[in-house]
C-alpha positions in Angstrom: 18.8 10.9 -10.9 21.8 12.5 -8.4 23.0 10.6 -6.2 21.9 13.8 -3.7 18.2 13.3 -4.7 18.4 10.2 -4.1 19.8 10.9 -0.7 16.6 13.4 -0.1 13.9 10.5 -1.1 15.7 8.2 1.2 15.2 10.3 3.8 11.6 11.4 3.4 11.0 7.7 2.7 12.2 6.7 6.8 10.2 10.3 8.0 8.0 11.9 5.9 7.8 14.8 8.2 11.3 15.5 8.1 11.3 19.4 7.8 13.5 21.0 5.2 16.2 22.2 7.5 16.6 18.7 8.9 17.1 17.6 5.3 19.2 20.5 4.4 21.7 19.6 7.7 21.6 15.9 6.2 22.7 16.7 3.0 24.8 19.7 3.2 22.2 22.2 1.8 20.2 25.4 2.8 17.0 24.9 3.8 15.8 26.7 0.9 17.6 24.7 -1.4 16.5 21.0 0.5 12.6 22.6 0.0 13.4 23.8 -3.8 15.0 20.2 -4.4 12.0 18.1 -2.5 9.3 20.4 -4.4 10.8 19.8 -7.9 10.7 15.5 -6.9 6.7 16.2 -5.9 6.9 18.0 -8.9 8.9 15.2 -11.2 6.1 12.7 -9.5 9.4 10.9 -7.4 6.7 11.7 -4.7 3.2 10.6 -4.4 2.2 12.0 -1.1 2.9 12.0 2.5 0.9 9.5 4.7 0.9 8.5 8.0 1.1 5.4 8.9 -0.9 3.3 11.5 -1.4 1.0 13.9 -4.0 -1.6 12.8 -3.9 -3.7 15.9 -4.4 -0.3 17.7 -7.8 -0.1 15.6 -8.5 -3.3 16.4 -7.6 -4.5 13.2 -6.0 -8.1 14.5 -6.2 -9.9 11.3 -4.2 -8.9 8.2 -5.0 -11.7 5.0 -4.0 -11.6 1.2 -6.5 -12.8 -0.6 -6.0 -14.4 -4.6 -8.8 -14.1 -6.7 -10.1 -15.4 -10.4 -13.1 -14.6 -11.9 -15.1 -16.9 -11.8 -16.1 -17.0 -16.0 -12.4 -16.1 -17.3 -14.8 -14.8 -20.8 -16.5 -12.1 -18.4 -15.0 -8.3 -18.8 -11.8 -7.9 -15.6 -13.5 -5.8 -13.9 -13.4 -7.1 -10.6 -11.5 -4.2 -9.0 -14.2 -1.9 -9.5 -16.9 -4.1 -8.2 -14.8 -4.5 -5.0 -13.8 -0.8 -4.4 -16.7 -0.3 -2.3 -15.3 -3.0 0.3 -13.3 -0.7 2.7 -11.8 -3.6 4.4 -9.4 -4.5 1.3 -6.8 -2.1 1.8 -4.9 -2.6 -1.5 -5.0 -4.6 -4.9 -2.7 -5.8 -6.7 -3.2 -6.9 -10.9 -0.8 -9.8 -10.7 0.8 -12.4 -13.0 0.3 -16.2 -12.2 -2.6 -18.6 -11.0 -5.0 -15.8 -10.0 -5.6 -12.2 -11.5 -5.5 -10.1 -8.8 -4.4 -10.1 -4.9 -6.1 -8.2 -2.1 -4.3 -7.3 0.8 -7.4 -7.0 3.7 -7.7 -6.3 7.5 -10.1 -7.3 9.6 -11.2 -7.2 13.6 -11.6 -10.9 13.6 -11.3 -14.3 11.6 -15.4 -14.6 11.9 -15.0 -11.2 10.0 -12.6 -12.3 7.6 -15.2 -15.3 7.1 -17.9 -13.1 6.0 -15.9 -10.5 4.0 -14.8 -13.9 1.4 -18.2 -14.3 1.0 -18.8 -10.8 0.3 -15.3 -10.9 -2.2 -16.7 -14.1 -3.6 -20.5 -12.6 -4.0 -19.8 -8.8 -5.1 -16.8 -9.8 -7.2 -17.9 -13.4 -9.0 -14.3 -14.6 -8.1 -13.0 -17.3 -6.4 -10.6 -16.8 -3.4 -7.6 -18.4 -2.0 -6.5 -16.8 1.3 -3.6 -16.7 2.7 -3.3 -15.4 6.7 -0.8 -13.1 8.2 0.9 -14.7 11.4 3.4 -12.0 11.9 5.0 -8.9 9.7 8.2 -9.1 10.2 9.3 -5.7 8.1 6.8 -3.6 5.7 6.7 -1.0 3.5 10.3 -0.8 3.3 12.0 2.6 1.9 13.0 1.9 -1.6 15.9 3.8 -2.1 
């Protein structure tokens, strides 16, 4: 990859809404040029999509948790991520290496709620859970580039 597309996905990766002539005065091109270069990395699949990003103590979302989990029968199909998909409060899911299978990153209004959402993981997804809690987040979702 050039070192100037590289440049461009660093930048979209700190603002996401940078507009193309913003981009093109960063990097020394038009702003047709800085559009046709950040359509053909959409294009390439460089980038996924454009999100924003929120607040989740501003929704009241106070408790952040990973949670490990292992089926419960090791024999049984590993299907647990489509038995949990429904739960909204599990806001990613990871297929990992290690002790457990998978790792759910949740977010909650309460520890009460986090309480009965386990149960719900344990119930809905025949795992066991190991939970870790979130005190603070330092950094997140760092760029990559």
């Amino acid at each position: 990859m050039e070192k100037l597309d590289r440049r461009i996905l660093a930048l979209l990766a700190r603002d996401g809404r940078m507009s193309y002539t913003d981009i093109g005065k960063e990097t020394g091109l038009s702003t047709s040029a800085a559009q046709q270069r950040v359509r053909r990395l959409e294009q390439r699949g460089l980038i996924k999509g454009y999100h924003a990003r929120l607040d989740a103590g501003q929704l009241g979302l106070l408790v952040t948790a990973f949670v490990a989990i292992k089926p419960f029968d090791p024999s049984q199909p590993d299907d647990a991520p489509e038995r949990l998909k429904h739960i909204e409060e599990i806001i990613s899911c990871y297929s990992v290496a290690g002790d457990a299978s998978y790792l759910l990153k949740v977010q909650v209004p309460s520890m009460s709620h986090l309480e009965s959402l386990l149960a719900r993981i344990r119930s809905d997804g025949k795992v066991s859970t190991q939970t870790t809690t979130v005190l603070s987040i330092p950094y997140e979702d760092r760029p990559q580039i």
